[in-house]
N, C-alpha and C positions, 0 to 999 in steps of 0.2 A: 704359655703354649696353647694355642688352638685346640679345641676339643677335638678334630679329625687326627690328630696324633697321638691321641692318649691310649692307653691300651687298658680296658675296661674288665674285660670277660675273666671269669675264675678260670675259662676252661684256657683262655691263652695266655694265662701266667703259666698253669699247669705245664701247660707243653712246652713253653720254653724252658723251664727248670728242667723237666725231665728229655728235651733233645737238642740243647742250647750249646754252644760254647761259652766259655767264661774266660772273660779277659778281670784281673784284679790288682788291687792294690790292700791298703792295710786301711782305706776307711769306707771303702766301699770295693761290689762284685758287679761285673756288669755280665748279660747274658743277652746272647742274642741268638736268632736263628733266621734265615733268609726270607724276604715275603712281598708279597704284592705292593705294598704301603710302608710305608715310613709311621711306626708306633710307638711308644713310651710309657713304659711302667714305671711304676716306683714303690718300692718294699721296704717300709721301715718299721721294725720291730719294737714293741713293748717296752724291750731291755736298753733300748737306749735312752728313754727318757717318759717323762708324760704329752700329753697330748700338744703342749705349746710349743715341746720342742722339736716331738716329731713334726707338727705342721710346717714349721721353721726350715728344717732338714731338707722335707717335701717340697717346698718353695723356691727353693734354693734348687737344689737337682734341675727342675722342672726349666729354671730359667735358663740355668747351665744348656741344658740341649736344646731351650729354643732357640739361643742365639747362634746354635752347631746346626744346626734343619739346611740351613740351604748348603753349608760344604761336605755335607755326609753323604759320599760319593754313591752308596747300594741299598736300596729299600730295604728294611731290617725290622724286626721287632724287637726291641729292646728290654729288661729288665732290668733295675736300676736297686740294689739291695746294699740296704746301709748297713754298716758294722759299727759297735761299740767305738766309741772314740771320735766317729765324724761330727758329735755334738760341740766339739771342742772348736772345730776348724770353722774357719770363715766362709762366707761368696767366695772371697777369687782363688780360695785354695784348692773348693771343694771344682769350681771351674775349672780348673785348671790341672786337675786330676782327670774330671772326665775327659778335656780336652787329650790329656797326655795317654790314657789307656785306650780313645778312638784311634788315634794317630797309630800307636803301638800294633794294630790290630787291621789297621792301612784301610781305616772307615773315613779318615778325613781327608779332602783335598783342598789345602789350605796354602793359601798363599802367605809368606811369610810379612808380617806386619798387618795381616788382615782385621784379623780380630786381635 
């Protein structure tokens, strides 16, 4: 993912947690809130592993939505918060989740067989 997508600032993790929606599933939370730019965060905690894994985790997500950037129909800033158990899952599960809770949330306009 390009560095103009990432979403860097303590203070706008801060604000999406505290006036975000949250769309989830059971291996991750996503949280977004409406905004100028198309952003990305990503929160992976301590408790799910050490540093190789969450790197691992974080690599993974990251790719998962750069290849979503161009059918994510509404400039959004996103957080991206792993839970216990997504160390277990693959690439195209952990894709394929994000893929399914954009859709859910009617972020994607995706032509079917696209990706």
């Amino acid at each position: 993912m390009r560095k103009e997508y990432r979403l860097k600032n303590s203070a706008s993790f801060s604000y999406i947690y505290k006036n975000g929606r949250l769309i989830s599933s059971f291996i991750m939370n996503i949280k977004y809130v409406k905004a100028i730019n198309l952003k990305v965060g990503i929160s992976v905690s301590k408790k799910i592993g050490n540093s190789v894994v969450r790197s691992l985790i974080k690599r993974r997500i990251r790719e998962s939505f750069r290849l979503l950037i161009p059918y994510i129909k509404f400039p959004n800033n996103y957080v991206v918060v792993a839970k216990p158990g997504i160390e277990k899952c693959d690439y195209h599960f952990i894709s394929s989740e994000i893929k399914r809770l954009l859709k859910e949330a009617r972020h994607l306009s995706l032509i079917e067989g696209s990706i």
